[in-house]
ZAMAR-677586 format. One record per residue (C-alpha): residue number from 0; residue in three letters; chain; x, y, z. Coordinates in steps of 0.2 Angstrom, whole numbers, padded with zeros to 4 digits. Layout:
<sites>
- mimi, tiba, semar, east, north, up
- NUM, ALA, A, X, Y, Z
...
</sites>
This chain:
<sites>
- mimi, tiba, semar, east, north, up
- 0, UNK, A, 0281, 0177, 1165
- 1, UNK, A, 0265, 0184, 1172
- 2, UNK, A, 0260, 0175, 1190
- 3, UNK, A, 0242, 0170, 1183
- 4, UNK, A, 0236, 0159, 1195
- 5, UNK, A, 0218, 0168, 1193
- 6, UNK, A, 0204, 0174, 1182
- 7, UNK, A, 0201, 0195, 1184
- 8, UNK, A, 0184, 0201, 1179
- 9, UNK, A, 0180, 0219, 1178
- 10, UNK, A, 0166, 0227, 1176
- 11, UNK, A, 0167, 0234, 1158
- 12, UNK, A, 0158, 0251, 1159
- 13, UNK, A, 0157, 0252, 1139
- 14, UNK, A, 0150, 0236, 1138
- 15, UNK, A, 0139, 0236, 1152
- 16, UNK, A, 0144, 0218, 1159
- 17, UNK, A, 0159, 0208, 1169
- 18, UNK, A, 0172, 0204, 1158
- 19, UNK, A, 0187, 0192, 1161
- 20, UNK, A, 0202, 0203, 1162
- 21, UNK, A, 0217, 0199, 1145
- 22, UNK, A, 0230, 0210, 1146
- 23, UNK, A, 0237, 0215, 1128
- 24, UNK, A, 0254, 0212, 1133
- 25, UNK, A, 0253, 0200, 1151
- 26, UNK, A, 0272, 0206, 1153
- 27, UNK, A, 0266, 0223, 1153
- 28, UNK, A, 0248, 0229, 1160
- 29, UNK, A, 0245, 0247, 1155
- 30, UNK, A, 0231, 0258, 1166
- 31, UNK, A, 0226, 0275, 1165
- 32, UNK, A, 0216, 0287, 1178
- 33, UNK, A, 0206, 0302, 1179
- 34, UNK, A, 0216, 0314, 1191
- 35, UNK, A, 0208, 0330, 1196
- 36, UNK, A, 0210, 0346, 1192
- 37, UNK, A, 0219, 0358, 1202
- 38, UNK, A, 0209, 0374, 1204
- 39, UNK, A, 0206, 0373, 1223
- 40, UNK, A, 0207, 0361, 1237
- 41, UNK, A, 0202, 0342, 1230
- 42, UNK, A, 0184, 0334, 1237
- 43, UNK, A, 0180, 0318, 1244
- 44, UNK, A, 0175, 0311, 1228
- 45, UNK, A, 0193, 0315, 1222
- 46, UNK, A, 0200, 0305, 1235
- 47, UNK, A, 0188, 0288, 1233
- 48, UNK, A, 0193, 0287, 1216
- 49, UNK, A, 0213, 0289, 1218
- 50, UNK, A, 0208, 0278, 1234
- 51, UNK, A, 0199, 0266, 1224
- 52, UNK, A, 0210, 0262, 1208
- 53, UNK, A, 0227, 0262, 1222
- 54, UNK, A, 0220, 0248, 1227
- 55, UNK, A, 0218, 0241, 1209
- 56, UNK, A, 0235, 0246, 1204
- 57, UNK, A, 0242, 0236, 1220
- 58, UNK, A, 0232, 0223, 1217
- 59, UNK, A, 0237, 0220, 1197
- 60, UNK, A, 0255, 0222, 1204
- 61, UNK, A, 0253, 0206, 1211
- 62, UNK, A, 0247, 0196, 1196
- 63, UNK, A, 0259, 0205, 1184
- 64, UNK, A, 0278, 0208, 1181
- 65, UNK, A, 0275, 0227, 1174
- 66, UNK, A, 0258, 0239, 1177
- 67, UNK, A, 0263, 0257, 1172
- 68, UNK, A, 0250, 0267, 1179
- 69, UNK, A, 0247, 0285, 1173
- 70, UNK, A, 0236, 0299, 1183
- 71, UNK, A, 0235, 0315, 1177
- 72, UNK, A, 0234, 0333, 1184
- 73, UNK, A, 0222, 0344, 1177
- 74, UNK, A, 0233, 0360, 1175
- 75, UNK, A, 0223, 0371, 1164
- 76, UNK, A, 0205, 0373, 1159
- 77, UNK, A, 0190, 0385, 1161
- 78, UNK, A, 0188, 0383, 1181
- 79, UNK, A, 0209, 0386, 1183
- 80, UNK, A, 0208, 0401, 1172
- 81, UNK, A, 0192, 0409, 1183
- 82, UNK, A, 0200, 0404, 1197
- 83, UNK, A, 0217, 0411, 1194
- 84, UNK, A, 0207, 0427, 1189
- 85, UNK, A, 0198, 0429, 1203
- 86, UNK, A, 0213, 0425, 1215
- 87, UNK, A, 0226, 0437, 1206
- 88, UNK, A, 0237, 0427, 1203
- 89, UNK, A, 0244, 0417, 1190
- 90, UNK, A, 0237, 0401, 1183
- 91, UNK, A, 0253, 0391, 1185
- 92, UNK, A, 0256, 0397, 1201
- 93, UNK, A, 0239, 0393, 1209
- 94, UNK, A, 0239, 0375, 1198
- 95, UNK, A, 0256, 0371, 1209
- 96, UNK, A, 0250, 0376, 1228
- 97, UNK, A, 0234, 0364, 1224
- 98, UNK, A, 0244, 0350, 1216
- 99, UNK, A, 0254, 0350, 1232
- 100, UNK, A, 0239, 0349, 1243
- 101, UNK, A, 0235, 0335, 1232
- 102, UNK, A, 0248, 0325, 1234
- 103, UNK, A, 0249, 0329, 1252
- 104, UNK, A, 0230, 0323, 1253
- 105, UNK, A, 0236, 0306, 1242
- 106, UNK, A, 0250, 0304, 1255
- 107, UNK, A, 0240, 0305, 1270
- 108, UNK, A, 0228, 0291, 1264
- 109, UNK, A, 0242, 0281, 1259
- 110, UNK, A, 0240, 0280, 1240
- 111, UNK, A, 0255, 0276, 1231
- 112, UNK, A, 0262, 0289, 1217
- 113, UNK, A, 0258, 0285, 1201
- 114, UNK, A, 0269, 0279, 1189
- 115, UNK, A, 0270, 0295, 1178
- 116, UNK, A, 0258, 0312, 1184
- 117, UNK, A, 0258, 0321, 1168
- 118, UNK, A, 0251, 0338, 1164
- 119, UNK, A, 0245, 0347, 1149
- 120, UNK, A, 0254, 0360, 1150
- 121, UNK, A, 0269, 0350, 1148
- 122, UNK, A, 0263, 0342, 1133
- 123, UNK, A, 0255, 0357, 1123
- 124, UNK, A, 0268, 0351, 1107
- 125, UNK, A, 0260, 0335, 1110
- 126, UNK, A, 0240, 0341, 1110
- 127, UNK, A, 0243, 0353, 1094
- 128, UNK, A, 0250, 0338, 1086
- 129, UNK, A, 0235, 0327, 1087
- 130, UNK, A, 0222, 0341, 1082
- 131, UNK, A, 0231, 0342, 1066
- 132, UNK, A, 0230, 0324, 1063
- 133, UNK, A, 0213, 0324, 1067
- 134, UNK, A, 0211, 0339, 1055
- 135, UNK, A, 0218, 0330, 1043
- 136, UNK, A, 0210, 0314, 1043
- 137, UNK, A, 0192, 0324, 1043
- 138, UNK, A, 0188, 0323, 1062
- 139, UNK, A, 0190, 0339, 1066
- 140, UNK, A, 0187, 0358, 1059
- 141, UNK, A, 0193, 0375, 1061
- 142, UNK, A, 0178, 0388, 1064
- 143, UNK, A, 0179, 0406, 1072
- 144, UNK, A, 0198, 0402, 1078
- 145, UNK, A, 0193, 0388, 1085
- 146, UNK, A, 0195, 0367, 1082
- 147, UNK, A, 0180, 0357, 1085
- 148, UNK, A, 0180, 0338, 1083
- 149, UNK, A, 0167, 0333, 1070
- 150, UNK, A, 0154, 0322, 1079
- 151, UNK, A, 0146, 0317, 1064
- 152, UNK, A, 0165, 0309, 1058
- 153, UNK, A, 0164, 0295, 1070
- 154, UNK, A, 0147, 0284, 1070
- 155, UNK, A, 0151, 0276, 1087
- 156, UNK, A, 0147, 0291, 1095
- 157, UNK, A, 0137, 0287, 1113
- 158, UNK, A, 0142, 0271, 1115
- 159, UNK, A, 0150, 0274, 1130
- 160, UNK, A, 0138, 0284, 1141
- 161, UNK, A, 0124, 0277, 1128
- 162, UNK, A, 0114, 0292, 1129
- 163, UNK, A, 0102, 0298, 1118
- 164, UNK, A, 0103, 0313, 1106
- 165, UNK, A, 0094, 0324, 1118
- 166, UNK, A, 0104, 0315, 1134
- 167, UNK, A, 0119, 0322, 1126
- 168, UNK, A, 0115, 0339, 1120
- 169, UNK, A, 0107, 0340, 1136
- 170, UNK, A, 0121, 0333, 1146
- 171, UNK, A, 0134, 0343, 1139
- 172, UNK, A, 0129, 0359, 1148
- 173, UNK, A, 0139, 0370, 1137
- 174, UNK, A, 0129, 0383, 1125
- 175, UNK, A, 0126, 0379, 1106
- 176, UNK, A, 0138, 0390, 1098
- 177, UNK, A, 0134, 0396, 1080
- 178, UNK, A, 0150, 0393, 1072
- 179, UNK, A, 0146, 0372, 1078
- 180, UNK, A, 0141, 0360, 1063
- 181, UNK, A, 0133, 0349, 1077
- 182, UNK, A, 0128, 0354, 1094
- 183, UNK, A, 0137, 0339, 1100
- 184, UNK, A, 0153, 0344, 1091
- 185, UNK, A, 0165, 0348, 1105
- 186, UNK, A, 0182, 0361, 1107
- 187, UNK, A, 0200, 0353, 1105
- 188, UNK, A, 0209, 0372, 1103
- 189, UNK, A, 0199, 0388, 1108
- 190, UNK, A, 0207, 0407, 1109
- 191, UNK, A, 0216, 0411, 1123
- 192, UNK, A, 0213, 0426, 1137
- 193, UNK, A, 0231, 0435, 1142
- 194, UNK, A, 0232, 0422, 1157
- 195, UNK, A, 0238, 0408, 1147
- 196, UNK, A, 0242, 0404, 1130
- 197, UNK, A, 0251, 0395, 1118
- 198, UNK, A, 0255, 0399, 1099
- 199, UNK, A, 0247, 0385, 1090
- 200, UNK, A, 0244, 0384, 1069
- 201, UNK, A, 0227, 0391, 1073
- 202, UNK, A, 0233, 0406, 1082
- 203, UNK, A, 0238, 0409, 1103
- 204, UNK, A, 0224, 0398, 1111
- 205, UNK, A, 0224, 0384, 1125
- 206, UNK, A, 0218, 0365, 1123
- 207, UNK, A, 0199, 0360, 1125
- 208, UNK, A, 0198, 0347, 1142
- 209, UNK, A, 0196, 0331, 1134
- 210, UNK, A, 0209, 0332, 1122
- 211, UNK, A, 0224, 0334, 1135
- 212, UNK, A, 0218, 0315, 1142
- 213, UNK, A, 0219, 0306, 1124
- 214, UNK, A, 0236, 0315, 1121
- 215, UNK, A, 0243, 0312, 1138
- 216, UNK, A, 0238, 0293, 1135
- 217, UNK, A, 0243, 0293, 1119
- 218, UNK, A, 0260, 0302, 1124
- 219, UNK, A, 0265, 0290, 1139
- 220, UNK, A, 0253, 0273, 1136
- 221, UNK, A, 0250, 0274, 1117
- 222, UNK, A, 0235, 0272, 1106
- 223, UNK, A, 0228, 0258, 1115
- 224, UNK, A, 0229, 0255, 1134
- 225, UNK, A, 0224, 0239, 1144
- 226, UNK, A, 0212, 0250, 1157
- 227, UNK, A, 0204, 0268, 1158
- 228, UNK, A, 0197, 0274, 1177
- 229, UNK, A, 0186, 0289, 1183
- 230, UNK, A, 0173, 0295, 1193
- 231, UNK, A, 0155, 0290, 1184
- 232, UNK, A, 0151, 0308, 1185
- 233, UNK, A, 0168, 0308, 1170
- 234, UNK, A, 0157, 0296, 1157
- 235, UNK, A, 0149, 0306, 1149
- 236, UNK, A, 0154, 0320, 1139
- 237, UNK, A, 0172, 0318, 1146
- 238, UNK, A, 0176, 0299, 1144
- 239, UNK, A, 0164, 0301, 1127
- 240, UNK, A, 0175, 0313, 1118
- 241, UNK, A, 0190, 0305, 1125
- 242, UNK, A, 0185, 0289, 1116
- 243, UNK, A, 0179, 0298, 1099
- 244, UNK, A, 0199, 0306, 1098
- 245, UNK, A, 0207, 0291, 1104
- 246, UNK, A, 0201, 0281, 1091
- 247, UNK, A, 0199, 0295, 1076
- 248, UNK, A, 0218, 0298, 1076
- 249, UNK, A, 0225, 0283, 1069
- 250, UNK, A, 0219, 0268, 1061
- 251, UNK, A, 0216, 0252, 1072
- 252, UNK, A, 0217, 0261, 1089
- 253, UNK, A, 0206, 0257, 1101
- 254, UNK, A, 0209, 0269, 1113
- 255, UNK, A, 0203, 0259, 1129
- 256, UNK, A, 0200, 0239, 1131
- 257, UNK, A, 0191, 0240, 1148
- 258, UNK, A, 0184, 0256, 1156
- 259, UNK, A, 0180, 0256, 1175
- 260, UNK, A, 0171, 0269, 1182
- 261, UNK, A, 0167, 0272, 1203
- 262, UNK, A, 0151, 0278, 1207
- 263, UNK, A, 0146, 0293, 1217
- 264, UNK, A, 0148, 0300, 1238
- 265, UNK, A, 0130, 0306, 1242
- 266, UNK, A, 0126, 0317, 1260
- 267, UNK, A, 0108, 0312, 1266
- 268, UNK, A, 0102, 0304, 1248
- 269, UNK, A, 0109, 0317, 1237
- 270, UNK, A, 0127, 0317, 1227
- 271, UNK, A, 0140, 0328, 1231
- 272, UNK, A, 0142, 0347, 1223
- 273, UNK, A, 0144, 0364, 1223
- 274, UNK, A, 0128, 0370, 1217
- 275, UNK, A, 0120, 0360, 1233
- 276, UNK, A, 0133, 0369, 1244
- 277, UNK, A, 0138, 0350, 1251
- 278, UNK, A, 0157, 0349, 1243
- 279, UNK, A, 0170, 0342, 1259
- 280, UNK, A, 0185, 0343, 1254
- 281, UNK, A, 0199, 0329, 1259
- 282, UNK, A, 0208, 0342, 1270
- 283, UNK, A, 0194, 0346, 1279
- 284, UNK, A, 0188, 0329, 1285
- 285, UNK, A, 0207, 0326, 1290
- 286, UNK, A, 0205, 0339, 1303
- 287, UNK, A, 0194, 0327, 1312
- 288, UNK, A, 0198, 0309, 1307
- 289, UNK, A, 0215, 0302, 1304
- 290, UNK, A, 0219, 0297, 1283
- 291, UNK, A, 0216, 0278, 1287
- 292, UNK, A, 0201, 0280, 1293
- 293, UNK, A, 0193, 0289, 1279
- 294, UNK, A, 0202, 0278, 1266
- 295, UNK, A, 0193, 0262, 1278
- 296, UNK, A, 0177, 0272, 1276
- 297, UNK, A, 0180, 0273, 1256
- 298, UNK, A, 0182, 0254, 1255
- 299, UNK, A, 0165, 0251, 1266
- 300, UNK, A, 0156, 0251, 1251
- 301, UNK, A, 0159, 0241, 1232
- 302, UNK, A, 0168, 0253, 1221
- 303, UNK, A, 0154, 0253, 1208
- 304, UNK, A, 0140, 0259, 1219
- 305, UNK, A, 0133, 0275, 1229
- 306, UNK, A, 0142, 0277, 1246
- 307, UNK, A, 0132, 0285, 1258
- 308, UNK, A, 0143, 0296, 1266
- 309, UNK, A, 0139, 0305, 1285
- 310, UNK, A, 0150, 0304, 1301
- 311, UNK, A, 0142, 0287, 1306
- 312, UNK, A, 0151, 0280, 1291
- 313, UNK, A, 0169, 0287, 1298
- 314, UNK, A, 0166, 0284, 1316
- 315, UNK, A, 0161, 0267, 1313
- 316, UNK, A, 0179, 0265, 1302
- 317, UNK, A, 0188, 0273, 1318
- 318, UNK, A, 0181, 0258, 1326
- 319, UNK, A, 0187, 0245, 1313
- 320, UNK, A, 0203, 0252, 1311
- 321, UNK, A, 0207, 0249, 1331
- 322, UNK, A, 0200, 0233, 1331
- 323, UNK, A, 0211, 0228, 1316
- 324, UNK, A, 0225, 0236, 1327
- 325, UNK, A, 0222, 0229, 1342
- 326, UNK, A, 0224, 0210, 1334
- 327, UNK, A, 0240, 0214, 1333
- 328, UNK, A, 0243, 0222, 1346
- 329, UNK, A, 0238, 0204, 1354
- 330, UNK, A, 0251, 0195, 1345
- 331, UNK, A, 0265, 0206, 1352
- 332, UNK, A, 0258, 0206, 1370
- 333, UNK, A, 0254, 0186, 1367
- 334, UNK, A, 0271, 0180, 1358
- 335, UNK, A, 0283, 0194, 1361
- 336, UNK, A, 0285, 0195, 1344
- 337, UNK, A, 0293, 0212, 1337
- 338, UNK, A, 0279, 0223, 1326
- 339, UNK, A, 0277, 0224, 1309
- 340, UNK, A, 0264, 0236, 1298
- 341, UNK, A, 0257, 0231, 1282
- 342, UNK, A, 0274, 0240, 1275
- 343, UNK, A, 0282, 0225, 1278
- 344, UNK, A, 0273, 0214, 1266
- 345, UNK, A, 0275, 0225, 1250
- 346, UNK, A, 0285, 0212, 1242
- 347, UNK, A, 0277, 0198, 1247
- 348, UNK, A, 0273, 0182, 1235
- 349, UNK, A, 0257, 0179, 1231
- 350, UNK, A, 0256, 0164, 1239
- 351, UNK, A, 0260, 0175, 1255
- 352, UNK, A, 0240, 0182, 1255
- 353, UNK, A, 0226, 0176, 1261
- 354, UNK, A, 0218, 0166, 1247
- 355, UNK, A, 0200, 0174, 1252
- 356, UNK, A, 0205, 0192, 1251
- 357, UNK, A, 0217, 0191, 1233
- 358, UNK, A, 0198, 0181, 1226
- 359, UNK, A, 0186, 0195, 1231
- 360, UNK, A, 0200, 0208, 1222
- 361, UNK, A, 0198, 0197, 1209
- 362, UNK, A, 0180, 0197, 1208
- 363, UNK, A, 0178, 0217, 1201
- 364, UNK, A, 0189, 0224, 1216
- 365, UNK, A, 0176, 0218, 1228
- 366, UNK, A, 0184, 0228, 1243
- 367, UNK, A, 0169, 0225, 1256
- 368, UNK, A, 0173, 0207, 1256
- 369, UNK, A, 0190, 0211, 1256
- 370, UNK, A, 0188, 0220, 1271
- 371, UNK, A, 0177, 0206, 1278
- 372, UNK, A, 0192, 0194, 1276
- 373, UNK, A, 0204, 0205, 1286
- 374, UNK, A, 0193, 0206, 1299
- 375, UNK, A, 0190, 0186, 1299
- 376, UNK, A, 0208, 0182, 1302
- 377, UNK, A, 0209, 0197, 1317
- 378, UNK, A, 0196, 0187, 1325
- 379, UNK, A, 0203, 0170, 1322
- 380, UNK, A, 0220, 0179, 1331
- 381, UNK, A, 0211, 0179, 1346
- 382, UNK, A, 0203, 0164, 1346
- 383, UNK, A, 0219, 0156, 1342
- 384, UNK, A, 0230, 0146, 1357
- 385, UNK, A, 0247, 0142, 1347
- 386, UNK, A, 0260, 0158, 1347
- 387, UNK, A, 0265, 0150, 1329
- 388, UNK, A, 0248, 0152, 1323
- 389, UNK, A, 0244, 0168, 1329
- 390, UNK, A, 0261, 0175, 1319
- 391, UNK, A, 0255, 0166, 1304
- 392, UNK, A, 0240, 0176, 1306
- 393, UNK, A, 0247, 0191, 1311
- 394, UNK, A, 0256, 0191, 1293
- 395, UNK, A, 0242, 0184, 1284
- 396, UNK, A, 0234, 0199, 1292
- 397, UNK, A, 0247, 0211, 1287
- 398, UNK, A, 0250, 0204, 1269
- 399, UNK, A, 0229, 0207, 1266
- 400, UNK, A, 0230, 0224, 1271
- 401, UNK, A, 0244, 0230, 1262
- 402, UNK, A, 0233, 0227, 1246
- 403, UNK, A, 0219, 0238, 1255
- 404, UNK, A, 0232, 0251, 1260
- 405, UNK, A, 0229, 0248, 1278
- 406, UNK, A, 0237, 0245, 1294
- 407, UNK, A, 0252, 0256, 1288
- 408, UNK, A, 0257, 0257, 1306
- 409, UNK, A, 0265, 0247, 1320
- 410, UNK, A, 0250, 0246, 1335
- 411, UNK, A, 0265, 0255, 1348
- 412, UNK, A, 0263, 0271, 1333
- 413, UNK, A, 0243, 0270, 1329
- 414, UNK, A, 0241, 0269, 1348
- 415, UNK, A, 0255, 0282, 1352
- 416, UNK, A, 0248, 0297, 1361
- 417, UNK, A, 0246, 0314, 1351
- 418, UNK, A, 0261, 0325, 1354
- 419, UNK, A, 0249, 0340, 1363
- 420, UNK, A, 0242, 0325, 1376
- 421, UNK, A, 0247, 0327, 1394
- 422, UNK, A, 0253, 0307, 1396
- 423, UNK, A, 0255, 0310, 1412
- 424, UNK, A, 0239, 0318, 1418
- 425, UNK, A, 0231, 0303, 1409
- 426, UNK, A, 0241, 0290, 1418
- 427, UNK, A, 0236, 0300, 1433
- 428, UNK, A, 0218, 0297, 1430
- 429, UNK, A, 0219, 0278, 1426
- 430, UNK, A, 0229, 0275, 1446
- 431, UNK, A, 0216, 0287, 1452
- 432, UNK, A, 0203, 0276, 1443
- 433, UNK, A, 0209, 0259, 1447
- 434, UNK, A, 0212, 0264, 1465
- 435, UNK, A, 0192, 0266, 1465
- 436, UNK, A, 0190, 0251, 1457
- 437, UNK, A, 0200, 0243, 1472
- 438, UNK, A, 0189, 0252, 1484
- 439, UNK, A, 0173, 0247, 1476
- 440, UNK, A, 0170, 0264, 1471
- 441, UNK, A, 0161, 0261, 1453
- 442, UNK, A, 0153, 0276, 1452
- 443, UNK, A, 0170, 0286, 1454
- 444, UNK, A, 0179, 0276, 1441
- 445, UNK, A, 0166, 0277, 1429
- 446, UNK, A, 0169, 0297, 1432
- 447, UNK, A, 0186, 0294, 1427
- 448, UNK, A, 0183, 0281, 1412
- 449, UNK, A, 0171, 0295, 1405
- 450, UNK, A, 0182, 0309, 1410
- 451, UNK, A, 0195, 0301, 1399
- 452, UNK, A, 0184, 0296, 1385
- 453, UNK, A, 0179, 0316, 1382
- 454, UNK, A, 0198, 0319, 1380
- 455, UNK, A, 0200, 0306, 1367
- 456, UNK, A, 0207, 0291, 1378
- 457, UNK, A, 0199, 0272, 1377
- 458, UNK, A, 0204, 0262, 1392
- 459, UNK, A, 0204, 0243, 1392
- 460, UNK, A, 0206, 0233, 1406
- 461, UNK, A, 0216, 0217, 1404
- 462, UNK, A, 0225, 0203, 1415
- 463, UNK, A, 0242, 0212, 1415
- 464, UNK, A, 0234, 0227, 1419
- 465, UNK, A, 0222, 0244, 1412
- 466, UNK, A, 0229, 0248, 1395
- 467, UNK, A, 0223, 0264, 1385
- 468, UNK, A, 0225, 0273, 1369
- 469, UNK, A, 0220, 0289, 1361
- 470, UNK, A, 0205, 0289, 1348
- 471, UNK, A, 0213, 0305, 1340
- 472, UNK, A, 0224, 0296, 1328
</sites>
C-alpha cells in the first residue's frame, strides 16, 4: 500500500494550472526526464534540472512503494555528429568520455542514478519499429529517404507549448525542406553520413531527436507514464513532437499524464547560451565551489521560475551550507553525540521528517521553503537547552536534508582541512594570534584572522577555545 498521508500538486505544464498528483498505478509511480545530450561538457542548466527532479524522485520515494525513474543520454544527433567530425574521432567514442563527465558531475552534486539511463543507440530495433507503426497508421510519410511525422494527422498539435502557427514554424528553427507536406512536419529517420548509421526499411539513416525520447519511454515506462520532466527551453518543439508520437502510435495512449518543466539560469537578466558566449559548464564552477554548494544555490530559487545566476548567489550558499554544518557541529560539541550525515536518514519513515519540509515538497516541489524549514530547526538547535532535544533536532535536521540532497557529510569531513593545506602553519597562526589577543594586541590578531581568511581559513572563537575551518570545501 502506498503511504498517502498527503495531497501532491504539481504544476501541470500542459494544462497550465496546479493539479492534485493521481498516480495511475499508486503501487507503482512512473517518471520520465530529459537527460542531456553528450556532445561536450554538460552546462549549468543541465545540472538544475538533474538537480531539481533528484529532489522530486526522493521525495515521491517517500510517499510511494515503487517510483521507476528513467533519464536518458542523448547519444546521437546532429550536434554529436559535428562534434565527432570536428574532433576526429568517433561518435560513440566522444558520446562515452562526456557521459562519464556527466555522471561524475551528477556524483559530485549528490544526485542519485536513475533507475534505467538508456540511449538511443541501444534501442535503434526499437525506434525503427515505431516509425513503421506510425507509417502505418497514417502519421507519418517517407519523402526524399526520409520519415516525417505528418503534423496535419494529429489535431492536437500545439497544445503543449500552445503556440501559434507562426510560433512554431518560427520556433522550430530548422529550414522548410521541399520534400515537407507541412512546414511543421518534423524528421523521425533521416540519411545517414559515414559517421553513424543503421540499416533501417528506408535505407542506412540514423533517428530524428524527438523520436528516441517516445521510444525510450515507450521501451522501459510504456505508452502512458505518470510524469514527464525537462528544461522549459525542451517544450516546444521537442516535448511537442514527443507528445504528437507518444500518442499517434497506439490507440488510447496518452503519452504523459503530468508534464513538469523548470525554468531557465540567466547571467545579469539574459538566459544562458552559446550564441551569447555565457555557457558555464558544471565542471568549471566546480573548480571554485564545492558540488553542495552549487546544488544549495540551485534550490535557492522555486524550480518553475528564472534563477538569477552570478557568484553572489554561490557565495551566499557557501555560507548556508556552513551554517547548516555548524548546527551540527553544535550537537556533537554540546551532547557528545557521535556524527551523522544526511546519509543516515535514507530510509527513514515518514513520520521521521519534519512535517513543514515534506508540505512545502508537497506543494509543487517548493524547495525555497524547503530550505527555509531546514534552516529553522538549525536555529531552534542553538536555541535549545535539553541535549535530548537538540539530537531530536539534529535528526529532524538530517532526515530534512536528505530529501534536499544536502548535508551529505559528517561536520569532522565538511570541516576537514584540503589535503594541499599546511595544518600546521595554520595552527601556528591561530597561537600566534591568540597570544596577541592575550597581550591586547588587536591590531596584530586582526593581521592574523585576515591573514588566514585569504588562505581560505574561518576562525571562530568559542568558550572551549578558537575553532577554524577551511572555506574551500
Amino acid at each position: 500500500m502506498a503511504i498517502q498521508v498527503m495531497d501532491i500538486h504539481i504544476y501541470d505544464s500542459k494544462q497550465r494550472r496546479m493539479r492534485k498528483f493521481q498516480p495511475m498505478d499508486p503501487e507503482h509511480v512512473t517518471i520520465y526526464v530529459c537527460g542531456p545530450t553528450v556532445y561536450d561538457q554538460v552546462h549549468i542548466g543541465n545540472g538544475l534540472s538533474a538537480v531539481v527532479f533528484d529532489v522530486f524522485v526522493r521525495f515521491l520515494r517517500l510517499v510511494y512503494p515503487k517510483v521507476t525513474y528513467v533519464r536518458n543520454i542523448t547519444d546521437i544527433d546532429d550536434k554529436i555528429i559535428n562534434a565527432a567530425l570536428e574532433n576526429d574521432e568517433p561518435f560513440d567514442q566522444l558520446t562515452q568520455r562526456f557521459t562519464d563527465a556527466f555522471h561524475d558531475d551528477a556524483e559530485a552534486l549528490f544526485v542519485l542514478p536513475p533507475d534505467v539511463e538508456p540511449r538511443p543507440t541501444l534501442l535503434i530495433p526499437k525506434i525503427v519499429s515505431m516509425i513503421e507503426q506510425l507509417v502505418e497508421r497514417g502519421h507519418a510519410y517517407i519523402a526524399s529517404g526520409h520519415v516525417l511525422f505528418d503534423v496535419g494527422s494529429f489535431p492536437d498539435y500545439g497544445k503543449l507549448s500552445n503556440r501559434t502557427l507562426e510560433d512554431m514554424i518560427d520556433g522550430a528553427r530548422i529550414e522548410v525542406a521541399p520534400y515537407k507536406k507541412d512546414p511543421k512536419d518534423f524528421v523521425l529517420w533521416k540519411p545517414s553520413n559515414d559517421v553513424a548509421g543503421w540499416e533501417s526499411p528506408w535505407g542506412r539513416g540514423r533517428p530524428g531527436w524527438h523520436i528516441e525520447c517516445s521510444a525510450m519511454i515507450h521501451e522501459h515506462l510504456g505508452s502512458t507514464i505518470d510524469i514527464h520532466g525537462a528544461g522549459s527551453d525542451l517544450m516546444f518543439p521537442h516535448n511537442e513532437n514527443e507528445l504528437a508520437q507518444g500518442k499517434c502510435v497506439e490507440d488510447g495512449a496518452n503519452y504523459v499524464n503530468y508534464w513538469m518543466h523548470n525554468g531557465m539560469l540567466n547571467f545579469g537578466g539574459r538566459k544562458m547560451s552559446k550564441s551569447l558566449g555565457n555557457v558555464l559548464t558544471i565542471k568549471a564552477l566546480r573548480e571554485k565551489y564545492s558540488g553542495e554548494a552549487i546544488r544549495y544555490a540551485f534550490l535557492t530559487g522555486h524550480y518553475r521560475q528564472s534563477l538569477v545566476w552570478d557568484d553572489r548567489l554561490l557565495e551566499q550558499s557557501v555560507s548556508s551550507i556552513d551554517g547548516l554544518y555548524r548546527s551540527l557541529r553544535q550537537v556533537g560539541e554540546a551532547t557528545g553525540a557521535e556524527e551523522s550525515s544526511s546519509k543516515d536518514f535514507k530510509d527513514a519513515t515518514i513520520e521521521e521528517y519534519p512535517s513543514q519540509l515534506v508540505e512545502a515538497l508537497a506543494e509543487d516541489v517548493h524547495t525555497p521553503r524547503a530550505l527555509a524549514e531546514l534552516h529553522g530547526i538549525s536555529k531552534r538547535i542553538y536555541q535549545s537547552k535539553s541535549d535530548e532535544e537538540r539530537i531530536v533536532l539534529r535528526d529532524q535536521l538530517l532526515a530534512g536534508a536528505w530529501l534536499l540532497g544536502l548535508l551529505n557529510q559528517t561536520p569532522t569531513q565538511y570541516f576537514r582541512a584540503p589535503t594541499d593545506m599546511d595544518v600546521s602553519s595554520v595552527e601556528e597562526l591561530i597561537r600566534h594570534r591568540n597570544e596577541a589577543r592575550g597581550r591586547k594586541d588587536f591590531e596584530r590578531a586582526d593581521a592574523i584572522r585576515e591573514e588566514l581568511a585569504a588562505q581560505g581559513i574561518e576562525i571562530e572563537d568559542t568558550p572551549n577555545g578558537t575553532r577554524w575551518s577551511s572555506t574551500k570545501n
